[in-house]
N, C-alpha and C positions, 0 to 999 in steps of 0.2 A: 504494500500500500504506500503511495508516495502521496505527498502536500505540498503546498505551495507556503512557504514561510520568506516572507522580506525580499522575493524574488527568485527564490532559490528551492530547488524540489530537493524535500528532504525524504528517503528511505526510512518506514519505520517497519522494524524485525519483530516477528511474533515468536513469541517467547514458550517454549514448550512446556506447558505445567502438567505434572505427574499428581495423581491423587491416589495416597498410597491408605490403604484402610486398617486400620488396628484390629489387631486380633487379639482375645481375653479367653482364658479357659474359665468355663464354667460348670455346673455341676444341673443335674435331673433329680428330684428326690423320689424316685423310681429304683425300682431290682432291675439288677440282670437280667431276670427271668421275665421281669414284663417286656425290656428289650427282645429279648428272644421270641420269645409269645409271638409278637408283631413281627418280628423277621419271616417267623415260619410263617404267618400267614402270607404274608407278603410275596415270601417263594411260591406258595402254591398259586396263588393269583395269576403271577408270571407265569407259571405252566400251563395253566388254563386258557391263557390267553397268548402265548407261544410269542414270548417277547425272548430275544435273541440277545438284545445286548440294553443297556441303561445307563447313561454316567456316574448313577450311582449303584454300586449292590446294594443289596435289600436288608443289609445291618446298618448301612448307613442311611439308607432311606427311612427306617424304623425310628431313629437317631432321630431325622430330624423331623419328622413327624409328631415325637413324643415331645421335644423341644419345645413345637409349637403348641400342642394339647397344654401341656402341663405347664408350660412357663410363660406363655404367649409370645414369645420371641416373632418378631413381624416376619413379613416373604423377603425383605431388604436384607432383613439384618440375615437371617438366614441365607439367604444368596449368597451374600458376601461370606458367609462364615464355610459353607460347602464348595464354593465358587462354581455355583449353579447360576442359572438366569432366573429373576423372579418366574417366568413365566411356567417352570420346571418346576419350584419347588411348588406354586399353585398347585399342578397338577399329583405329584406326589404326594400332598398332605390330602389332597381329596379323595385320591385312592386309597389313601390307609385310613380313609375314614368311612369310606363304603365297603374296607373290608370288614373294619370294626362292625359296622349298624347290621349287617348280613349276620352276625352271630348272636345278636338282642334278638331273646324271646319274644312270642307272641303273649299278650296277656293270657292267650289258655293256655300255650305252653308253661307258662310262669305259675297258674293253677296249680297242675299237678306236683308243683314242689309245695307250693302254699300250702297246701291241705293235707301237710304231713307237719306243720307246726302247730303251733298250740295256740296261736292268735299273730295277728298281724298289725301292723301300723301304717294306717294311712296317712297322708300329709301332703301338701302343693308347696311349692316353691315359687318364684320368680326371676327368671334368669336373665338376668340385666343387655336390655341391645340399645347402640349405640343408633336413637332413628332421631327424626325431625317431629316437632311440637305435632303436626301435621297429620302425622301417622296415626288417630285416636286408637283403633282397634286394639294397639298394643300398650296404649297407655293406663295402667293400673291406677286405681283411686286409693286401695290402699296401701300400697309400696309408693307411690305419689313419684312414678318413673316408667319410661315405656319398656316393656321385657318380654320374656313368654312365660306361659302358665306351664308349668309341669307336675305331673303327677307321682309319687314315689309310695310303693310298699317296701317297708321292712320288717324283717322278723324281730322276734323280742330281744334280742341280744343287738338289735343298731344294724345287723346288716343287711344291704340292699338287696332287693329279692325281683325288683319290676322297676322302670319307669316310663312311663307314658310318652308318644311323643308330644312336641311340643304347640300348643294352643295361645292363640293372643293373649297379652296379657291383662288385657278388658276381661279375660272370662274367668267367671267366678269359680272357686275349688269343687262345689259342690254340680257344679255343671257340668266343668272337665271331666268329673269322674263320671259321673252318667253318662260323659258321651264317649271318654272310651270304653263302656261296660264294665268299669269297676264295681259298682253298687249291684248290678242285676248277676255278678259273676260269684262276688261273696252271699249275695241270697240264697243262690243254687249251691253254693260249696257249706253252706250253714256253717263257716269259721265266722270266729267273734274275732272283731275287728275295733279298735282304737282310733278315735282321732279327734282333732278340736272344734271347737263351735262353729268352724266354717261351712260344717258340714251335718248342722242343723236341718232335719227333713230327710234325712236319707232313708229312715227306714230302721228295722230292726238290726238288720248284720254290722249298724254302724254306732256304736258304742259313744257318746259325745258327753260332756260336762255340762251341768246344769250352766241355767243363765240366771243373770242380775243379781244385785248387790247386796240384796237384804236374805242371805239364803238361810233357812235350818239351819243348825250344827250337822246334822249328819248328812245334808248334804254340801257343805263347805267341806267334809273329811274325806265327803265322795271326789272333789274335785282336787282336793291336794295328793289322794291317791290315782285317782285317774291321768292328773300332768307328770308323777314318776315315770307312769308306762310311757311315756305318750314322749317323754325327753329324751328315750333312746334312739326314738324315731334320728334325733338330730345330729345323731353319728353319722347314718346314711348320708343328712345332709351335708355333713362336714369332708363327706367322702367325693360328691358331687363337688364342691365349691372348691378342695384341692386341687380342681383341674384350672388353673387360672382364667382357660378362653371361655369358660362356663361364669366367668367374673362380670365379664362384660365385652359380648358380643359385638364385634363392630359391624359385620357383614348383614346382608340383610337376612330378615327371617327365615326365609325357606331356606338358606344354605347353611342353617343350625346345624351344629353335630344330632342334635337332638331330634330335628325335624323327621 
């Protein structure tokens, strides 16, 4: 590129600038064994679908798949840390996420373990997404945030046994559950079931704590016993909310893990 300065064409040189990216070791609070887990799925994927060659093998593709699930590490940073192309590891994490959802129960399948426990625990969550004021469908009035509604059974020891997928998060707990056949499935299984006043009207199979402020003694004794059971439930959650991208969703709805 030349200029004109005081009559005189002056040569200006473009100057090569290098951007050199920092690398950090970091850690997954994960086993081996769940790495492996997903590897092996991952291999047989590959063979199913007769893929020949990958820039990544499928221990490291597990790697960074779990990266992203568990830590949220972005498609960027991930790239740069595999020295993959965004548009690679998109694809990557979305395959080890439809291999994961291929192996979630169906809620009968989920059944026939239920109905060998001794009671269950129901409960809804809201799994936080990243939308516009705009969006009402998903905007919750009582998390007072737009999210999804999800459903969770667990057994009495906290852990997770089902989870629904995911529904706006405008929809009430006692709705989701009727509309994925929760309510009409523990009727027919006549297992006694747990869970809080959201879920007010369901029916027999659905065990709930009295309401308002002026109660009996024994039934204030019933609800201080009934929240013991009812707080192991929250292990399950604490299981679910470990997964960081389960924190707060950026992506739109329907490209939930959960969905």
């Amino acid at each position: 590129m030349k200029l004109l300065v005081d009559g005189f064409l002056t040569k200006i040189t473009r100057v090569r600038q290098e951007l050199r990216v920092l690398v950090y070791s970091s850690s997954i609070d994960l086993s081996a064994r769940t790495l492996r887990f997903l590897a092996g799925q991952l291999t047989a994927r590959r063979r199913d679908v007769g893929t020949r060659w990958r820039r990544l093998p499928v221990a490291r593709q597990a790697l960074l798949a779990l990266a992203h699930l568990r830590c949220g590490d972005t498609y960027a940073q991930l790239a740069a840390g595999f020295g993959i192309g965004i548009a690679t590891v998109y694809r990557y994490i979305r395959e080890a996420i439809e291999v994961l959802a291929a192996l979630a129960p169906t809620l009968t399948e989920a059944m026939r373990t239920i109905r060998t426990k001794a009671f269950v625990i129901l409960d809804g969550t809201l799994l936080p997404i990243d939308r516009i004021a705009a969006d009402t469908p998903y905007h919750s009035g009582k998390h007072k945030r737009h999210g999804m509604n999800v459903q969770v059974l667990t057994d009495s020891l906290g852990r997770l046994l089902w989870t629904s997928p995911a529904l706006p998060g405008s929809t009430h707990d006692l709705t989701a559950a009727r509309q994925h056949g929760i309510i009409a499935a523990l009727a027919a299984s006549g297992l006694k079931c747990w869970a809080d006043k959201a879920y007010q009207g369901a029916g027999r199979p659905v065990r709930v704590p009295f309401r308002g402020r002026s109660l009996e003694q024994w039934k204030r004794r019933h609800n201080t016993t009934h929240a013991k059971i009812r707080c192991l439930g929250e292990q399950a959650m604490a299981t679910l909310k470990g997964w960081r991208l389960l924190r707060n969703f950026a992506a739109a709805p329907t490209a939930s893990p959960t969905s």
